[in-house]
N, C-alpha and C positions, 0 to 999 in steps of 0.2 A: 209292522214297523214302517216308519217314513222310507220312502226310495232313496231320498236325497241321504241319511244318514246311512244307510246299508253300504250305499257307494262309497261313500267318506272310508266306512272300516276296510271296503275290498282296494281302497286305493293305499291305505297301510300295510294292505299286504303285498302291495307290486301289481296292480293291473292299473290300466288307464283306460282310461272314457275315449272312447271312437266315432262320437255321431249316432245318428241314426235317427230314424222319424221317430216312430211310435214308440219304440223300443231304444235303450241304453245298453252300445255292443260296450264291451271292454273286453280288452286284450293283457295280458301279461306274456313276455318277453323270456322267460323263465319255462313257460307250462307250454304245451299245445291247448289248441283249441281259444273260442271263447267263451264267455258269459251274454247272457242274454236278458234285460232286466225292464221290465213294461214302465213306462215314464208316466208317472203322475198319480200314481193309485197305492196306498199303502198294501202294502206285501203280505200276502196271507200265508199262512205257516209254515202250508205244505210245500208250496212256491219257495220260502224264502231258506228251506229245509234242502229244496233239491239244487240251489246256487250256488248255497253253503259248500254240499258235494262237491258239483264241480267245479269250485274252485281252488279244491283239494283243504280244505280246513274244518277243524272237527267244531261242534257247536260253542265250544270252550273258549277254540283260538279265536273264533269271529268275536263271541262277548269281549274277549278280553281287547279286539280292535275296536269293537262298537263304542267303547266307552269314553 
């Protein structure tokens, strides 16, 4: 999946974009912790599987923001 379209659905769920070089930090204000998401390379499964996780949402609620 595009990077740029993954971040759009994480940013419907409450997190914001933070900078970073290489990598896209996001933060949500609600959760501890952050997200950690590599800039410019489409996201391979397993990757976009273990985001998912921590960003506490099941593969469902991500589709249902992806779209």
């Amino acid at each position: 999946m595009p990077t740029k379209r993954v971040i759009r659905a994480l940013k419907r769920a409450g997190w914001e974009v933070r900078g970073g070089s290489k990598h896209h930090k996001l933060l949500n204000p609600a959760k501890p912790g952050a997200l950690t998401i590599p800039r410019g390379t489409p996201l391979k499964q397993g990757t976009l599987r273990a985001i998912i996780k921590q960003a506490g949402l099941s593969v469902d609620e991500f589709l249902e923001l992806y779209k």
